[in-house]
C-alpha positions as CSV (number, residue, x, y, z in Angstrom):
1,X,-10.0,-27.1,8.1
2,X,-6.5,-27.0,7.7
3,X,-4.1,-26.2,10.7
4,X,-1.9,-23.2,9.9
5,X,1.0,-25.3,10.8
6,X,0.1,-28.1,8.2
7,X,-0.8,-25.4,6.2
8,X,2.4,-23.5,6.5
9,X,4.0,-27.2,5.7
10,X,2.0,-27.7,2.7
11,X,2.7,-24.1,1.3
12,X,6.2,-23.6,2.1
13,X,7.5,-27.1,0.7
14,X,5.1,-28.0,-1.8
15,X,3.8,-24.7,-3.2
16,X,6.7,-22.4,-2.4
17,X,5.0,-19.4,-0.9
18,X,6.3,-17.1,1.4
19,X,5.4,-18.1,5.2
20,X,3.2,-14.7,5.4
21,X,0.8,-16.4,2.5
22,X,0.6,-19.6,4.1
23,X,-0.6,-18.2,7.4
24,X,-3.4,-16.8,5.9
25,X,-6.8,-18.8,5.8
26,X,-9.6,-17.0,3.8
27,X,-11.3,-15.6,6.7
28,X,-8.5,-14.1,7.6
29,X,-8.9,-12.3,4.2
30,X,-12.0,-10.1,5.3
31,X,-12.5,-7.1,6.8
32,X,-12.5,-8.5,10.7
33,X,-8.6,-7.8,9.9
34,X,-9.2,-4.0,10.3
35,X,-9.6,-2.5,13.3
36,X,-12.2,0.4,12.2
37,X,-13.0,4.0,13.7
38,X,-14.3,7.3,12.6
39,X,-14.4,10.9,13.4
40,X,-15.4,14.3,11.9
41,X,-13.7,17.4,11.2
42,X,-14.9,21.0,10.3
43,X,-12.9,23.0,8.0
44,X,-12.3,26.6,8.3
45,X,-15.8,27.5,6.0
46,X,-17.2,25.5,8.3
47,X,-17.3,22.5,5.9
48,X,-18.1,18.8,7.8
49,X,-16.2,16.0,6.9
50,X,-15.6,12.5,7.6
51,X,-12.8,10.6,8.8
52,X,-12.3,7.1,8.6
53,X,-9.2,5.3,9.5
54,X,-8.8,2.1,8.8
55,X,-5.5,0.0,10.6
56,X,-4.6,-3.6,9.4
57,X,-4.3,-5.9,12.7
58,X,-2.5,-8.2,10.9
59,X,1.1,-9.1,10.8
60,X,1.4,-9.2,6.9
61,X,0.1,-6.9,4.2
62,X,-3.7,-6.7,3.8
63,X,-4.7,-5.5,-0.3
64,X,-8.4,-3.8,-0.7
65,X,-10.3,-2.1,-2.9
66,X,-12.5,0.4,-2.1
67,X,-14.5,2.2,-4.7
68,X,-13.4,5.9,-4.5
69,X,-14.7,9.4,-3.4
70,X,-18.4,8.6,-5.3
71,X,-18.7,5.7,-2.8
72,X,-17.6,7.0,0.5
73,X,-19.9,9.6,2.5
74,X,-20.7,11.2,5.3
75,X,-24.0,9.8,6.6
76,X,-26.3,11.8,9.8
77,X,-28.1,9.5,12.1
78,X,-31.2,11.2,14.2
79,X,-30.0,9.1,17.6
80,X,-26.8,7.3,18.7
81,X,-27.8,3.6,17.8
82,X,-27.8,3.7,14.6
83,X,-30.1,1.6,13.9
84,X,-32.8,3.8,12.0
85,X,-32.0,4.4,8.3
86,X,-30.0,7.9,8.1
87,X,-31.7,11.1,7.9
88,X,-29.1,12.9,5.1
89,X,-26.9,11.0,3.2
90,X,-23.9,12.4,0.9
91,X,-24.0,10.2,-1.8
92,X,-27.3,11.1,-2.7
93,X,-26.1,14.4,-2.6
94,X,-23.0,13.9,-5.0
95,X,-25.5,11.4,-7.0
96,X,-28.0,14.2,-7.8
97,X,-25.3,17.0,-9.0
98,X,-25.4,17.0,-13.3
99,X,-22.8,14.0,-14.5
100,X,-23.4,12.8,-11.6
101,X,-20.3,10.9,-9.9
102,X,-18.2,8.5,-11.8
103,X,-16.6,6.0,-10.0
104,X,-12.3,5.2,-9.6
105,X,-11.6,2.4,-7.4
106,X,-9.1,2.7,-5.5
107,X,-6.9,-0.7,-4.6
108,X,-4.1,-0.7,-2.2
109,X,-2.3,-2.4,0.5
110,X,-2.1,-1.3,3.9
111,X,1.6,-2.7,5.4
112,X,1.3,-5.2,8.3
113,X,0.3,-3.1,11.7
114,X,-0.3,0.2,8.9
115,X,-3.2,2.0,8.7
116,X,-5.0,4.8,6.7
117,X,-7.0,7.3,6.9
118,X,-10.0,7.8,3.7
119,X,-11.8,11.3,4.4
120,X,-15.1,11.9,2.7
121,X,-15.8,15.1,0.9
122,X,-16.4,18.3,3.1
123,X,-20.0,19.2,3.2
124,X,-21.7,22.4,4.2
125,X,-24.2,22.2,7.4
126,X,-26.2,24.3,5.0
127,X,-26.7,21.5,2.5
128,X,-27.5,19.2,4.9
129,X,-30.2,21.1,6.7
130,X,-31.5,21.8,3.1
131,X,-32.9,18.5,3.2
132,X,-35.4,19.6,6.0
133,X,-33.5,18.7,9.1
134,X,-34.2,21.1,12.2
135,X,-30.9,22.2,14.2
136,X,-30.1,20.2,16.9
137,X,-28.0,17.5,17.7
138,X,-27.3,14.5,15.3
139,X,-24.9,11.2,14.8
140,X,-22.7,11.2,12.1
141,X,-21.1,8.2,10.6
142,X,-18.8,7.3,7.3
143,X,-19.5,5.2,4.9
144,X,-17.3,3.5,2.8
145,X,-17.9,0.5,-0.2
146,X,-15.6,-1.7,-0.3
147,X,-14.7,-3.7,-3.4
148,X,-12.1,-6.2,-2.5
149,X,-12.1,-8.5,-0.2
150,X,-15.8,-8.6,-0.6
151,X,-17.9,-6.4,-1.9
152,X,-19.8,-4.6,1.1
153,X,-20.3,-1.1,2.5
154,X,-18.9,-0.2,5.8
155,X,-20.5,2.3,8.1
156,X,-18.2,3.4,11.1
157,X,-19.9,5.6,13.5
158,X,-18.2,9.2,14.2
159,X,-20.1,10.5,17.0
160,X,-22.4,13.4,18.1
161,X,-22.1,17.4,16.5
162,X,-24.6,20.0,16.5
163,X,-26.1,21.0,13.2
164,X,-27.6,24.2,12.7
165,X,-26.5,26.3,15.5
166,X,-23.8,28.0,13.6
């Protein structure tokens, strides 16, 4: 591998890139440049939705793609780990409405040290103890698919609400 300072070298003289293109190596391409968290919000109906911000830790621009409001959801865990496939998920929701849900990418740039925020559509309690889940409390997380710079889905846990009880 290539030392950033050769690399800056190389780039700068040779290529003529800017010094924030040289510095970057392909890993630092990926997602482990985002510092990610999530939380949840109830509108006034009551409505639960999903908030993820994502912040670039990065000193230079970071451009993604993520693949829109069809591909980001609000997922509900049965226990804080995790770890167990979740019990509701949104997208099947949005999936299984007539026309379904068409996909628009999204691409931007987040500014070096910037961050934004991608909220998932609100949702009814209602709808989601539809799909035979007993009131009491569950884990909810947000789920995003990203497109660009790889092609993965990110789930950020959002913590613990009570379902049900309202």
């Amino acid at each position: 591998m290539v030392s950033k300072p050769a690399r800056l070298l190389a780039c700068l003289f040779a290529l003529g890139c800017s010094s924030d293109e040289a510095l970057l190596s392909p890993i630092d391409h990926e997602l482990d440049r985002l510092r990610l968290e999530a939380t949840f919000e109830r509108n006034v109906l009551g409505g639960v939705s999903g908030v993820a911000t994502l912040q670039n830790l990065w000193p230079a621009p970071f451009p993604m793609e993520y693949a829109g409001v069809c591909a980001q959801s609000l997922l509900v865990y049965a226990s804080a780990s995790y770890s167990d496939p979740p019990l509701w998920n949104q997208l099947r929701y949005w999936n299984g409405r007539p026309g379904g849900c068409k996909w628009m990418p999204v691409t931007l740039v987040l500014p070096a040290n910037g961050s934004r925020q991608i909220k998932t559509p609100a949702v009814a309690p209602t709808v989601i103890m539809g799909d035979s889940i007993p009131a009491g409390t569950y884990f909810l997380a947000v789920s995003i698919r990203m497109l660009q710079p790889r092609d993965t889905t990110l789930v950020i846990p959002a913590g613990p609400t009570q379902l049900g009880f309202d």
